[in-house]
C-alpha positions as CSV (number, residue, x, y, z in Angstrom):
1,X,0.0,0.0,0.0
2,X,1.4,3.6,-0.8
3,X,1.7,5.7,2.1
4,X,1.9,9.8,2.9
5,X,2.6,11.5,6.0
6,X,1.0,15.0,7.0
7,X,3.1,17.6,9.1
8,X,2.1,21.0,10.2
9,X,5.6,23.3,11.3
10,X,3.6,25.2,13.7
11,X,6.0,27.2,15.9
12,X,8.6,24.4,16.3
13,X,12.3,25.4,16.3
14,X,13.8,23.6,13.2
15,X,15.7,20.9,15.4
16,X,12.4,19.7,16.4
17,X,10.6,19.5,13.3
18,X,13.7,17.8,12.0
19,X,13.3,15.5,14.8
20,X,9.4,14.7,14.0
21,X,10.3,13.8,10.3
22,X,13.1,11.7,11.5
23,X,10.9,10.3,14.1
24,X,8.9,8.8,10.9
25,X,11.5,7.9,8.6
26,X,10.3,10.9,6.6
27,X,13.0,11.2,3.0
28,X,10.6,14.1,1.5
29,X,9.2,17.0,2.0
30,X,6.5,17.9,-0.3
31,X,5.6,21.3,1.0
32,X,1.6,22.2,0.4
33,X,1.5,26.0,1.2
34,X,0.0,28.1,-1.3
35,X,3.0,31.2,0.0
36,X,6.2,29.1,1.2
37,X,7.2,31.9,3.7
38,X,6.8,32.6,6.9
39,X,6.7,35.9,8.7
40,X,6.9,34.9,12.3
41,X,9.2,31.4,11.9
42,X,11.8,32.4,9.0
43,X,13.3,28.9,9.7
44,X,10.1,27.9,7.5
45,X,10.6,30.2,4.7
46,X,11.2,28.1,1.6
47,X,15.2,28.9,1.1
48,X,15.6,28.0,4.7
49,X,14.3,24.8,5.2
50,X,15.0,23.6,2.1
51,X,18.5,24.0,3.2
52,X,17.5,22.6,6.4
53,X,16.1,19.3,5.5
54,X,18.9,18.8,2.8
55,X,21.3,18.8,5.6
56,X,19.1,16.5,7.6
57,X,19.2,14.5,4.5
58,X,15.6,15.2,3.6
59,X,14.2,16.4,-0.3
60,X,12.3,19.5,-0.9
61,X,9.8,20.1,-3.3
62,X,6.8,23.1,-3.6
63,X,3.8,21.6,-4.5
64,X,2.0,24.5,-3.5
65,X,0.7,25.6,-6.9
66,X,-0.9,22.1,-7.2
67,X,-2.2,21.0,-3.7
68,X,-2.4,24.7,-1.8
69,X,-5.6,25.9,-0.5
70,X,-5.1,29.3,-1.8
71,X,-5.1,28.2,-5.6
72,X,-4.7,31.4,-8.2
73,X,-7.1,29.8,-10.4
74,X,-9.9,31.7,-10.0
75,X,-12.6,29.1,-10.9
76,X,-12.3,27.5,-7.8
77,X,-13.6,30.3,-6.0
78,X,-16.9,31.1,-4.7
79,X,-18.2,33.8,-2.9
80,X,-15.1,35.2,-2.4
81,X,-13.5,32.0,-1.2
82,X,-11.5,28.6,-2.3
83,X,-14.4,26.3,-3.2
84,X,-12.5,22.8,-1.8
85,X,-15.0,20.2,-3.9
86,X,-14.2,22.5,-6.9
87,X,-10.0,23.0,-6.4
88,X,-10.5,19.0,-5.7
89,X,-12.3,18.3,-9.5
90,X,-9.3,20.5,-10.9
91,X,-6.7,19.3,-12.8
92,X,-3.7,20.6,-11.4
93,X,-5.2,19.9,-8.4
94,X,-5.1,16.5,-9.6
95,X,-1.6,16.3,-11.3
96,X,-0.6,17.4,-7.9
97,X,-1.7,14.0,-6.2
98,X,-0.1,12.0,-9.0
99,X,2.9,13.1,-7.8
100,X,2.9,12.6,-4.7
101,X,1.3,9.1,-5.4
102,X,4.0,8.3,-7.5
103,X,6.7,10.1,-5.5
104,X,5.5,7.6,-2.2
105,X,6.7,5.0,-4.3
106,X,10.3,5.6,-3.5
107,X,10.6,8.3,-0.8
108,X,9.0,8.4,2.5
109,X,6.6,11.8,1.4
110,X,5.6,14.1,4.6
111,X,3.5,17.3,2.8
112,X,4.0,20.0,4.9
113,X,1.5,23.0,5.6
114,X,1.9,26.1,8.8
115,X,-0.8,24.1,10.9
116,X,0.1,22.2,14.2
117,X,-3.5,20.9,14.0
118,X,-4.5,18.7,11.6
119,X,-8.2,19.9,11.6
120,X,-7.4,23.0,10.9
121,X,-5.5,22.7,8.0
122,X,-6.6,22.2,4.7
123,X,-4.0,19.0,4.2
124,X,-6.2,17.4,6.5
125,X,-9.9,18.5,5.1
126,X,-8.9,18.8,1.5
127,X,-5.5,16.9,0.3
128,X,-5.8,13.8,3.0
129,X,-9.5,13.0,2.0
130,X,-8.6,12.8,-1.6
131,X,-5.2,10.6,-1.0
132,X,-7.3,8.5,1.1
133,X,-9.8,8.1,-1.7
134,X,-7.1,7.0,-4.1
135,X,-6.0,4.3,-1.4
136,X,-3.2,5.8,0.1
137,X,-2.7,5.4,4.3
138,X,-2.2,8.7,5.3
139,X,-0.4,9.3,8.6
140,X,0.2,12.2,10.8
141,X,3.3,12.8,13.2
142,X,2.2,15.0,16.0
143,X,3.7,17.8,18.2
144,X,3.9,15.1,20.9
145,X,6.0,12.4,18.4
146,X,2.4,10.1,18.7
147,X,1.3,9.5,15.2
148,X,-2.5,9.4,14.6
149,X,-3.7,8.0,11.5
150,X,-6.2,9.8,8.7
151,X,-8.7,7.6,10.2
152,X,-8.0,9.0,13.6
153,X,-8.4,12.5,12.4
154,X,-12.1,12.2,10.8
155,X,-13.1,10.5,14.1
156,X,-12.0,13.7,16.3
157,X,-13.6,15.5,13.3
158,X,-16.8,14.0,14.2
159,X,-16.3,14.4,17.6
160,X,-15.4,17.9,17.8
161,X,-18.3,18.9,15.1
162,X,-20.9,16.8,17.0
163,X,-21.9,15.4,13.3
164,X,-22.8,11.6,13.3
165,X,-24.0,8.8,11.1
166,X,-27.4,8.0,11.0
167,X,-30.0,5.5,9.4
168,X,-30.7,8.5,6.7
169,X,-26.8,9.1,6.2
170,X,-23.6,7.3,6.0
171,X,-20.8,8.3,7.6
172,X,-19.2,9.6,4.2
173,X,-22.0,12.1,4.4
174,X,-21.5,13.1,8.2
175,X,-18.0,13.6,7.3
176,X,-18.6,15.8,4.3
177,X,-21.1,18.2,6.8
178,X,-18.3,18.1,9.6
């Protein structure tokens, strides 16, 4: 089975992020920010850690223009904001898993957004699901050095949104509502 990790830097000095990736065998970065930069951690900033995790012995590569959630294409907006179901039907959006599907195939692939928390982050709600859909076990290392699995997530989803499965809806539908 192909396999993808999710990371968020948060605050974390570099050491420890390092550390995390290391912690999961992590060989790739595939970094999902729409703007690679950072205002508050500079040690984030594309140039950075790029440098960072190629000293660490870890690839780099910006697939922000593919999987972001701030895409420049304008017809996955609505009302003034990234429509995710549309950016998901895209096909750069698209391309974008492809290689990351393909690059799981010989590198250990962590994509990397800002977010600590995974359900705040749009690698979680909008990259993850589709991954997921296409068969790939999708694993997060957390602050703590705990992993939690994509499976994991939606259940704290559900649980923190109060949305449940019922005899009307499946719990592909009470995940789509949470």
């Amino acid at each position: 089975m192909v396999a993808v990790w999710t990371v968020g830097h948060s605050n974390h000095p570099i050491g420890h992020f390092l550390e995390l990736l290391a912690g999961a065998g992590i060989t790739a970065v595939a970094d999902v920010r729409s703007q690679p930069w950072s205002r508050r951690h500079p040690q984030f900033a594309r140039g950075p850690l790029a440098r960072s995790l190629a000293g660490a012995g870890i690839a780099y590569v910006f697939l922000g223009s593919e999987l972001g959630a701030r895409t420049s294409d304008r017809a996955a907006w609505h009302d003034g904001r990234v429509d995710y179901e549309r950016l998901a039907t895209m096909a750069g959006f698209k391309a974008g898993l492809d290689r990351v599907v393909t690059g799981a195939a010989s590198h250990r692939i962590a994509l990397m957004c800002a977010e600590r928390e995974p359900l705040d982050c749009h690698r979680t709600i909008l990259v993850s699901r589709r991954l997921v859909a296409h068969g790939v076990d999708v694993t997060r290392p957390l602050a703590d050095g705990t992993q939690e699995t994509h499976e994991q997530t939606e259940r704290r989803l559900l649980t923190r949104t109060g949305e449940a499965a019922d005899l009307l809806t499946g719990e592909t539908e009470a995940l789509a509502r949470a």
